[in-house]
Residue, then its C-alpha position, 0 to 999 in steps of 0.5 A: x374815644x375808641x369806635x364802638x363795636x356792636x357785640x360789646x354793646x350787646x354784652x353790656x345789654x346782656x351783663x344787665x338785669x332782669x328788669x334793666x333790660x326789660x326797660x332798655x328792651x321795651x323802650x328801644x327796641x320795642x319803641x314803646x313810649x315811656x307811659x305804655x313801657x310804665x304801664x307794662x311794668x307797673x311804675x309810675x312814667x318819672x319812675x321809669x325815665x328815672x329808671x332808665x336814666x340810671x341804667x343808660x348811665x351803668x352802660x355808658x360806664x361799661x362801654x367806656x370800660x369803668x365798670 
């Protein structure tokens, strides 16, 4: 695995949409909990980590560049 460099997880965050990088920006760099980040966005709390579940696993791909 080849190190990572910040500005290309920069660029996945940013190749997201709207809302994915609303929830990846509420819940890590905002440090919100996932009810308070939930609330903000009207979804229920498991619709959320079911949320951000899929949208870590779309970075990780892009990072490992499959995407």
């Amino acid at each position: 695995m080849k190190p990572r460099c910040l500005s290309t997880e920069l660029e996945a965050i940013d190749s997201l949409n709207d809302e994915e990088r609303e929830v990846i920006e509420r819940l890590y760099y905002q440090d919100e909990s996932t009810r308070i980040a939930a609330k903000a966005l009207n979804l229920h709390k498991t619709s959320l980590i079911r949320k951000r579940d899929r949208i870590l696993a779309k970075l990780k791909k892009m990072l490992e560049g499959n995407i």
